[in-house]
N, C-alpha and C positions, 0 to 999 in steps of 0.2 A: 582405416581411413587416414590420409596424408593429414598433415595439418593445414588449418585455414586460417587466411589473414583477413582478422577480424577486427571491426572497433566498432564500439558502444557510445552512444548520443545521447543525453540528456539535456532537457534543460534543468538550470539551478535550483537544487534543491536542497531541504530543509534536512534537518539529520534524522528524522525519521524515514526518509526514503535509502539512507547509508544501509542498513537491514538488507533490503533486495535487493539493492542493487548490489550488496558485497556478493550477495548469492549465485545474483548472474555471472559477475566476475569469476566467481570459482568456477562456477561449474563450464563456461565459457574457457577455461585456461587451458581444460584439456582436451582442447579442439584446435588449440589456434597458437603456434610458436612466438608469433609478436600482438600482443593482447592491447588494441587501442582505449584508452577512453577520454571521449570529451564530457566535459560536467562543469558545476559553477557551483558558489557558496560550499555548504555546507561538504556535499558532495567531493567536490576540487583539494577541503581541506583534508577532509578524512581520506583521502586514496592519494593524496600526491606524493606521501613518505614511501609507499608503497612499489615496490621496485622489481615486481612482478610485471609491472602492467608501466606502457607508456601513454602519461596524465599528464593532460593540459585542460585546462580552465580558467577560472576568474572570480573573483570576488568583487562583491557589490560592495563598495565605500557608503555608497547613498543611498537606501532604500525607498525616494518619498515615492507616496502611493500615488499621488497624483495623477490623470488619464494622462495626459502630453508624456510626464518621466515612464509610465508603463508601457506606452504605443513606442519610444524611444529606446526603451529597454529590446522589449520585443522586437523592432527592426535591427539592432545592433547586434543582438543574440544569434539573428536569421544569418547573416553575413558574417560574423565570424565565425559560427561553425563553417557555414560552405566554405571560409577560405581555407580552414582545416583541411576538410576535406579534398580541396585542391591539393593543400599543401601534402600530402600523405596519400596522393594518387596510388602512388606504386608500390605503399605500404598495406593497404587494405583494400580487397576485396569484397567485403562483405557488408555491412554497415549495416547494426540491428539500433532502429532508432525505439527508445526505452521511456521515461518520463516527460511527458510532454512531448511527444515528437509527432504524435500526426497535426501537430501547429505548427512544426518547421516546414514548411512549404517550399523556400529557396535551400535548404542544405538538400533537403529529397530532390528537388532539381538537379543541382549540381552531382548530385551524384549519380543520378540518370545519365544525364550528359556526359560522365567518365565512366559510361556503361557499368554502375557497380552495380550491384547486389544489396538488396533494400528491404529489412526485416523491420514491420510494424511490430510493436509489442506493447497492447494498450491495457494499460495496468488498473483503471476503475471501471466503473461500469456506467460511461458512455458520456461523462460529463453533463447528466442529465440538470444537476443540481446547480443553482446560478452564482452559487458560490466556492465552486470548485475552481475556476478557472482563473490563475492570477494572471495570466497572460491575453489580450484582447485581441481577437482576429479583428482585422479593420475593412472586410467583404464578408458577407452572408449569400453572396455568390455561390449556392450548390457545387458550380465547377471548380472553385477556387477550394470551399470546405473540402470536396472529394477527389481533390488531385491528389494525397498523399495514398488513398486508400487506393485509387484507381492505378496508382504508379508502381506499388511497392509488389514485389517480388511472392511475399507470405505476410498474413495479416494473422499475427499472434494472439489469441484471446483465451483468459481461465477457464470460460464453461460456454458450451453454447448455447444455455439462456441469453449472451451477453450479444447474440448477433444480432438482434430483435436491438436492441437496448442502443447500442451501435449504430441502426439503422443501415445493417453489411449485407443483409439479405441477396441484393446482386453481388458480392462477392465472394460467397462459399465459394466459389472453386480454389481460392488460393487461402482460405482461414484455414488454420492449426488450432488444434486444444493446446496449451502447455503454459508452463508456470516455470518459475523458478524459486519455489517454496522448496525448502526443505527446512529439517530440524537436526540440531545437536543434541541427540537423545539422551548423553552423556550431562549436558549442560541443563535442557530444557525435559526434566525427571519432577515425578511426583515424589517429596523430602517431609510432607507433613500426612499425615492422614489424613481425609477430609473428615472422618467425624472427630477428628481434636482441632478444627478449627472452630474460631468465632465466628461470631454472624458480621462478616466484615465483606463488604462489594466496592465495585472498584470501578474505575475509569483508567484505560492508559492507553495515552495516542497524541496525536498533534492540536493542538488550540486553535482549530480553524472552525469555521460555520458547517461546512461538507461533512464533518465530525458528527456533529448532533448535540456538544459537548453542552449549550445551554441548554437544550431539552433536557437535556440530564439533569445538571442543576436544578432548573424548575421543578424537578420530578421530586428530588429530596425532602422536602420539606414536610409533604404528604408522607412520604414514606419514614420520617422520621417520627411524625404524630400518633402513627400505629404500633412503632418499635424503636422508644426512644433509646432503647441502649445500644443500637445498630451502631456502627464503624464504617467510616467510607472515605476511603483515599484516592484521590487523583494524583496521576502522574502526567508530564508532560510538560510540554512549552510549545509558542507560537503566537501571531499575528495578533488572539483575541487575549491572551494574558493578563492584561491590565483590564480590562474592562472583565475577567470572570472574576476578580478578584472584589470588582466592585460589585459585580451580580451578587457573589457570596453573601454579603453586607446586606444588599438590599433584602433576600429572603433568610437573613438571619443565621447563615449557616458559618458565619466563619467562627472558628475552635470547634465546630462541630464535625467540620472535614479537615483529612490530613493531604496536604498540600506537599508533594515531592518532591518538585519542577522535573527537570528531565533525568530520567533513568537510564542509566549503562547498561547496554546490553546483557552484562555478564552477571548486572544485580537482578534483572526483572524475575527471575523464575524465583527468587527469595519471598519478592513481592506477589508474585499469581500465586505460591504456597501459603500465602495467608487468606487470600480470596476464598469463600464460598459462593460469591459469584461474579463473573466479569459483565458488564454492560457496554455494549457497543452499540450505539443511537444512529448508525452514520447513516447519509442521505444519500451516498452514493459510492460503493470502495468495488476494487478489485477482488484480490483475493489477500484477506488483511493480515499480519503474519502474526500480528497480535491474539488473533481468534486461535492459529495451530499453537502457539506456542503454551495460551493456557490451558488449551484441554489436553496439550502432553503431561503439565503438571498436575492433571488431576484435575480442574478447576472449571467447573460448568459456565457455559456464556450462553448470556440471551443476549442476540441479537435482528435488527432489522433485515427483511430477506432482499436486500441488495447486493448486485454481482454477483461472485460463485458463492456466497457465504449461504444458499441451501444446497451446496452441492456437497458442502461439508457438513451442515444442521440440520439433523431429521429432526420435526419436531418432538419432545418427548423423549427421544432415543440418543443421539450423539449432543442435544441442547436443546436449546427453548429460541423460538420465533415468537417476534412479537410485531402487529400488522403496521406498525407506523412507529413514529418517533417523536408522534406530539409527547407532552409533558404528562400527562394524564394517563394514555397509553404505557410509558414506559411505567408510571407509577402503579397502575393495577399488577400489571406483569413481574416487576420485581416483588411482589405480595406475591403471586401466584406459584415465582420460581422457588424462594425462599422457603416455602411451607409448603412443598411438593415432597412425599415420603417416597418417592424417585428417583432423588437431587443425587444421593451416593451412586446408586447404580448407574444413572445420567452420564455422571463425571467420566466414571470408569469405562461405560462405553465411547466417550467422544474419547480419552486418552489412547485407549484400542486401536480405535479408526484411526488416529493420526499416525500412532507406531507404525501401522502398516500400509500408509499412503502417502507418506511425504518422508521418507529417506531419500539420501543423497543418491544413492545409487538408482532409487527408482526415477527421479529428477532427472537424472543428466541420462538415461536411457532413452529418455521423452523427446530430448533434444536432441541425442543422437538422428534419433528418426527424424527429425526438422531438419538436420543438417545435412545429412546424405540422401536430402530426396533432392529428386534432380533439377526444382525448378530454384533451388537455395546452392 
């Protein structure tokens, strides 16, 4: 296969989204001789040193949350990609919009109209949650919401429970399975035995609502009154930071949790080596890379069964499902996971399942086929 002249779309994002999208980027590079990407904040900073790939974006000076500065944002986001896109007509071919992008509505335009080639690739599951969405669509217009879905070339999704979820049912003909998960098996390795670990669980992800990240909190305190000698550290940063710090206080738990802020990539497997168990509460995720990368290190997650995350979580067998994300719910459940005579054999089987479902080579095979089919 020749190479293809590619570039990748996002809107700005937080450095928790840096993970997959580095992934797409690789694995994208050995497809494509001149590798586009547009991105903002966090995104713009981590890939613009990078000189693989030709990176333009921007950084937000002024964050205020305010509806007028987000409807503002939002408009001004739409139109500067499309002029991108003008501007690098003859540079790309292809345009796989990644993070946010079935809400660009005018860059998908424009680049319709320069008859490109237009890959959805929708990374949660389905934006169900009210607090997913930082960006406000300003029509609830059916035609307006499903022009991007309606326009685009291949509609990219992790599993297909997620079309129901999506509401894509009229367009199977053009949805794909595929992912850009992989793991550095080298990096992301089981280093502690699980039975010489403590009874230590964990949180690590982004301080957003769509997270679950308060339910969790509320959930400790129960769980602490049955095993007060338990260990519980959260990592991360994000939007609600200041105010979990105040939640902490109000149910009592601060010195009682280890507070990380945000984790380096290349520390977190240190971190899941300590875990006997990961909790993921989220309300609404893709396919989260947090979930592969602990059960590569050995480390069992319970989580809620949102997006692909049962297509990696049997219950009992590769992890633990739990039916909701209230406060109470995750509380009985971390009791249930904890004192399951299972948990080793558990770990070991989701660690399995990942070795031999998300390598790199299996990865970029998946896309192969995405890329040399003929309607891409």
């Amino acid at each position: 296969m020749s190479p293809r002249k590619i570039g990748v779309i996002t809107v700005p994002i937080y450095k928790s989204g840096n993970p997959p999208l580095s992934h797409l980027m690789e694995i994208l590079d050995g497809f494509s001789d001149n590798l586009y990407l547009l991105t903002g904040n966090d995104g713009y900073t981590f890939f613009k040193q990078d000189l693989r790939f030709h990176v333009e974006g921007w950084v937000y000076r002024n964050q205020n949350n305010l509806l007028v500065s987000r409807l503002f944002r939002y408009i001004w986001i739409q139109f500067l990609i499309a002029y991108r896109i003008i501007l690098h007509r003859k540079h790309v071919d292809l345009w796989i919009f990644f993070f946010g992008g079935y809400r660009l509505h005018v860059p998908i335009i424009v680049a319709k109209l320069f008859k490109k080639k237009v890959v959805l690739l929708l990374a949660d599951s389905g934006g169900k949650h009210t607090g997913a969405s930082r960006y406000p669509t300003f029509s609830r217009s059916q035609i307006l919401v499903n022009y991007p879905y309606k326009s685009a070339d291949k509609i990219v999704i992790y599993s297909s429970r997620l079309i129901s979820l999506w509401g894509l049912e009229s367009y199977r003909k053009k949805i794909f399975i595929a992912h850009e998960h992989y793991l550095n098996f080298e990096l992301f390795r089981k280093t502690t035995e699980f039975r010489d670990r403590q009874l230590v669980i964990g949180f690590f992800g982004r301080f957003s609502s769509e997270k679950g990240i308060r339910n969790f909190i509320e959930a400790l305190p129960a769980v602490r009154g049955m095993y007060p000698d338990i260990s519980i550290i959260i990592g991360g940063d994000g939007p609600l930071g200041d105010e979990l710090k105040i939640l902490l206080d109000t149910e009592r738990l601060t010195g009682h949790v280890h507070l990380t802020g945000w984790i380096a990539h290349d520390d977190l497997p240190g971190y899941l080596n300590r875990l006997r168990l990961l909790v993921v509460p989220s309300y609404t995720e893709g396919l989260p890379n947090i979930v592969l990368e602990a059960m590569a290190c050995g480390t069992p997650v319970l989580a809620t069964p949102v997006g692909a995350i049962p297509d990696i979580i049997t219950e009992d067998e590769t992890g633990f499902i739990m039916e909701t994300n209230s406060p109470s719910c995750i509380t009985e459940n971390i009791i249930r996971v904890i004192t399951s005579p299972r948990l080793e054999r558990i770990a070991e089987n989701g660690r399995v399942f990942v070795q031999e479902n998300y390598s790199f080579e299996k990865t970029v095979d998946t896309w192969r086929s995405l890329l040399e089919n003929p309607d891409t």
